[in-house]
N, C-alpha and C positions, 0 to 999 in steps of 0.2 A: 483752214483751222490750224492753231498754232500746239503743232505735237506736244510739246512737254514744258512744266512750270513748276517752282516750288514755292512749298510753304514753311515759313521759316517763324511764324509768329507761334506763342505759347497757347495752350487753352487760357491762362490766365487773363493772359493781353486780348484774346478774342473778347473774353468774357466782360471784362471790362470795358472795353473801349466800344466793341461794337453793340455790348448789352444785348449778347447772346446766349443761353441758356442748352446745357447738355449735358447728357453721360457720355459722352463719344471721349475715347483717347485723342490726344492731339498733339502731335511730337513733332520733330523740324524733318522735313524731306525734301533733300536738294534733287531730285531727279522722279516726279512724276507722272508716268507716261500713259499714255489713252489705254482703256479698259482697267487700268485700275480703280480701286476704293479709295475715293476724297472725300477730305471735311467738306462742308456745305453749311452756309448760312439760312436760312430759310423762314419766311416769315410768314406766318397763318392769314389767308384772303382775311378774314373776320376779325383777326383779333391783333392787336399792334405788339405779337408776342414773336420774337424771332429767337431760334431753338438751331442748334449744333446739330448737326446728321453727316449721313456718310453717302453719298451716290457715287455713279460709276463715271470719270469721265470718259468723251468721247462723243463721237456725233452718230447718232442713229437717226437715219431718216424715215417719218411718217410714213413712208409705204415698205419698208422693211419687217421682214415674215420671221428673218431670224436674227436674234441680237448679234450674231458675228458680221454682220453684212458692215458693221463698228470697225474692226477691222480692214479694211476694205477702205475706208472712208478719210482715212485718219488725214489722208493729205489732199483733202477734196478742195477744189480752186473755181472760184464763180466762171473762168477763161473757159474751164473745159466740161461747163456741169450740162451744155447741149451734148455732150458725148455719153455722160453716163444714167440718163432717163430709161427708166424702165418703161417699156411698150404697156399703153393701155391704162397706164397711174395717170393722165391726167385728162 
């Protein structure tokens, strides 16, 4: 998983070009790292409506009990994922 990225485009430029709809702030950030709060594009199964929001990046896997296991994860590599399988999850 690729630790950290930024975003450097305006809400306006979102708003416009990707014809993205939100309240969300959105301001340039050169340096965002896993467990933070990011913009997010996201568009409703049903309706061809895509809406500005904010989730956490990072990778949580389906058999994780607690969201810090995220922590944990941030530099997970397909080489060595026989290593880190919890007993019993599959």
């Amino acid at each position: 998983m690729c630790g950290k990225y930024r975003l450097t485009r305006s809400q306006k430029h979102l708003k416009e070009h990707v014809n993205a709809y939100g309240e969300v702030a959105v301001f340039p950030r050169y340096n965002i790292a896993p467990s933070q709060a990011v913009i997010t594009i996201r568009q409703e199964a049903r309706k061809p409506v895509r809406r500005l929001s904010t989730m956490r990046w990072g990778l949580l896997p389906s058999w994780a009990k607690d969201m810090y296991i995220g922590y944990k994860t941030i530099n997970a590599r397909a080489e060595t994922v026989h290593n880190s399988v919890v007993p019993g999850t599959l």
